[in-house]
C-alpha positions, 0 to 999 in steps of 0.5 A: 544481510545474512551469509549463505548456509556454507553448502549452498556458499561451495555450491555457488563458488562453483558457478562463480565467474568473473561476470558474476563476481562483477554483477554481484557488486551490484545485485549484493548476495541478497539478490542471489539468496531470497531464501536466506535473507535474514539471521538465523533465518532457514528457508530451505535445508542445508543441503537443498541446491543452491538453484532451489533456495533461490528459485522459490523466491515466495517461500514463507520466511521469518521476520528479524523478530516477533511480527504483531500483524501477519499481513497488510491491506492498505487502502489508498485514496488517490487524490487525497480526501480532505481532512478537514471534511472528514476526521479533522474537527476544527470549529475555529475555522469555521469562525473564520470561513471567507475571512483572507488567508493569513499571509504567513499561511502563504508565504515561502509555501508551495502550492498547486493550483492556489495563486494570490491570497485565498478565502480561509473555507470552514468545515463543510460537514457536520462532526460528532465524537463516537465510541468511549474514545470520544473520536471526531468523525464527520457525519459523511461517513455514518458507518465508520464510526461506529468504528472509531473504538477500533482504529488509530488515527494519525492526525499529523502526518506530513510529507514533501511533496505536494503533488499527485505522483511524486507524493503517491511514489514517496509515500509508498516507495521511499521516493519521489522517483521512479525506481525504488521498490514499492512497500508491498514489495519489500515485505513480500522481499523479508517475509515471502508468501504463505500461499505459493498458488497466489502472488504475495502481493495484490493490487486492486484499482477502482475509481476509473483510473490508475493512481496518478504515480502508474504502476510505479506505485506497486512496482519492485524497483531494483528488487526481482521482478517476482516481488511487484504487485499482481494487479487483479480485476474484480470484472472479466478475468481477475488477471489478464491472459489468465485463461489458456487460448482456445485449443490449449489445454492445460496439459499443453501448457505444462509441456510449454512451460517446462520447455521454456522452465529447460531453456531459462534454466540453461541460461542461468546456467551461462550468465547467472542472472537472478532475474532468470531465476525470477522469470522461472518462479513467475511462468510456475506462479502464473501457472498454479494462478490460473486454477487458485485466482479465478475461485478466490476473486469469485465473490458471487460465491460469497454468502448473500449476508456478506453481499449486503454487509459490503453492498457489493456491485457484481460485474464491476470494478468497485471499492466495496467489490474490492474490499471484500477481495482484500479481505477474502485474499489475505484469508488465503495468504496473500501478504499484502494487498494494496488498493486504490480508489481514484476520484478524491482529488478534491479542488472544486474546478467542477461539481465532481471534483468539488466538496459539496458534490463530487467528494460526497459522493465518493464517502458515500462509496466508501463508509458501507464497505469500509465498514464491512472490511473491520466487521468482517476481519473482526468476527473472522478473528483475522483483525487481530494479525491483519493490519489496515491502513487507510488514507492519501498521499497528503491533506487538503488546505483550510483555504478554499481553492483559488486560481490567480486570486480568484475563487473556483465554481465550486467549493474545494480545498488545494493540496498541503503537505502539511497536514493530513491524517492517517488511520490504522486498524489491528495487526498490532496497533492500538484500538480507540486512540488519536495521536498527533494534533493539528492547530487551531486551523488544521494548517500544521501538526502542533504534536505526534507529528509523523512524516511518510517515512515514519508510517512506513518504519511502522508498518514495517516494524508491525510485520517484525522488521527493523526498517534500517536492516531490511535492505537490498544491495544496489549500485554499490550501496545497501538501499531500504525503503525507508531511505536515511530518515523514518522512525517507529510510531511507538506511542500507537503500538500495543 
């Protein structure tokens, strides 16, 4: 990590004590100077306070190099669609649908629900290829693929994990554990915010539920507080608590913060704690919050043909609600935005959870408002420096669900670590192309193989990080998010 400008170094030697010097071999001086993270990096003058430099923690700041994409909008299905059902075309296993699982498929493997030698379960759409690219999308989601010329599609991707939360927090924290800084996190930690009225990074939850991993997901981890993601509404106010309680005035409240900024300040003073620092810079966000986040999370405004490209539900908590706020949030200069749909977790134990039913539906819910997300960014000219990420935590079996030997009512497929895909979108990355192959089978990536880790070395190199020197010191050690593993998906870079 970088050294402090030599002012801003004398000005903290001043309030060095013993219990600093402790803490910070702990916090490292990454945690005392968010506005001075990287080489040849200034986020302030040279003869800016040190309580400045640190107390605007969401100032814009430059990457290690040259960024290809500016900002994120990562779309996560939570529960994992299938593959096999959408991206995925494997006319093989349809030849061998309801024929015994070979054992080789089972044996040493970890599986959730599958007990005992399950049916091998064909494709349950229709596939047809689109665009000069030639790429298989299945008739589930007609819009889509009309953009196929536009995305990336990571067709073996692979993770460790096989079940819901630990395989959300490795994906999208570096771990299977709690406590490690989400990825919205860390690009907000290297690059700050281009709108100091909006949080850096955003989170919008449809589906009915939170992702199975909670707001772990979207948490900082070791990393300040003021770097986790916000979470917005798309129904009642966008933030809780947002609104002043009545008979408070919004002069009332500036008098209130500025006695609460007084006494954080003074605390800072004693102990200086940069999570006092982190308090401060959230009270003044959540105050400019309040007139900023109201207007750019009103989408009646939008104009009535946006309304129909999306299929916007007003009133309600919705994919297409909060893809078309994705995209009016990184308009604004939100770095990141983080989505997530639940409801794909697609097992067949009932008709909603099942192939032929529930799991329809869902690609119904998405195909329209995906659509609208890459036509919208496109004519808006922000594709180009906005990359979209889509996809789950892991893939689905070629083997029908089974529990202890026995078929489930309806059609689903278990979870498998082994294979899924992964398509990406502008922001740097190649239009039209599919990297990676799964056999014959879908079962396992045979080329292009690309684990978790790599994804996250991607997207971090899109933004203009090199994923082994974007850290943060803790417990003694420098942490990235990457862990010790990850490397760049050059073949899909432009």
């Amino acid at each position: 990590m970088n050294q402090l400008p030599n002012e801003l170094q004398q000005i903290h030697a001043q309030h060095q004590t013993r219990r600093l010097f402790l803490q910070n071999l702990s916090y490292g001086l990454g945690g005392l100077a968010l506005g001075t993270l990287f080489s040849g990096c200034k986020t302030t003058p040279d003869n800016a306070p040190l309580q400045q430099a640190i107390g605007s923690p969401m100032i814009p700041r430059l990457s290690q190099f040259a960024p290809k994409a500016k900002r994120v909008i990562y779309v996560h299905m939570a529960g994992s669609p299938s593959q096999l059902e959408l991206f995925d075309y494997k006319p093989e296993l349809q030849k061998v649908s309801g024929q015994a699982c070979p054992q080789s498929f089972l044996e040493g493997k970890k599986f959730a629900f599958i007990r005992g030698i399950p049916n091998m379960l064909g494709p349950q759409t229709n596939f047809a290829q689109h665009g000069q690219s030639g790429a298989w999308v299945s008739d589930l989601l007609p819009q889509f693929a009309q953009h196929a010329d536009d995305v990336t599609f990571l067709k073996a991707m692979y993770t460790d994990q096989f079940n819901h939360a630990p395989a959300q927090l490795l994906l999208l924290t570096g771990a299977a554990r709690q406590g490690r800084p989400s990825i919205g996190s860390w690009v907000t930690y290297g690059l700050g915010s281009e709108n100091q009225n909006l949080p850096g990074f955003v989170v919008l939850v449809s589906g009915g539920n939170q992702p199975d991993a909670g707001k772990s997901a979207w948490g900082s981890g070791f990393l300040p507080s003021v770097y986790q993601g916000v979470q917005c509404r798309s129904e009642g106010d966008p933030v809780l608590y947002i609104s002043n309680p009545e008979g408070v005035t919004r002069d009332v409240r500036r008098k209130t913060l500025d006695a609460i900024d007084a006494l954080n300040k003074a605390q800072y003073e004693d102990y200086q704690d940069p999570e006092t620092l982190a308090r401060i810079a959230q009270y003044e966000l959540a105050y400019k919050m309040q007139v900023s986040v109201p207007e750019v999370m009103d989408i009646n405004k939008e104009p009535d043909s946006i309304k129909q490209l999306y299929g916007i539900e007003p009133g309600k908590a919705s994919l297409a609600n909060n893809l078309l706020l994705a995209r009016k949030l990184v308009e604004k200069g939100v770095r990141f935005v983080q989505l997530f749909d639940y409801g794909w977790d697609s097992h067949g134990t009932n008709a909603a959870l099942g192939i032929d039913a529930g799991f329809r539906e869902k690609c119904g819910q998405l195909d329209q408002p995906i659509s609208a997300l890459l036509t919208d960014l496109k004519q808006r000219g922000l594709l180009d420096e906005t990359l979209v990420v889509w996809g789950g935590e892991f893939g689905r079996t070629p083997m029908q669900q089974s529990v202890n030997g026995r078929k489930v009512p309806f059609v689903g497929r278990d979870h498998h670590v082994e294979a899924f895909t992964i398509w990406m979108a502008g922001g740097g990355v190649k239009a039209g192309m599919t990297y990676g192959e799964t056999d014959a089978m879908g079962y396992s990536g045979v080329s292009g193989r690309v684990h978790v880790h790599d994804l996250q070395a991607t997207i971090l190199h899109l933004m203009g990080f090199d994923h082994e020197k974007l850290t943060f010191d803790f417990q003694g050690r420098p942490f990235r998010l990457t862990d010790t593993a990850g490397k760049v998906v050059k073949p899909i870079l432009v």
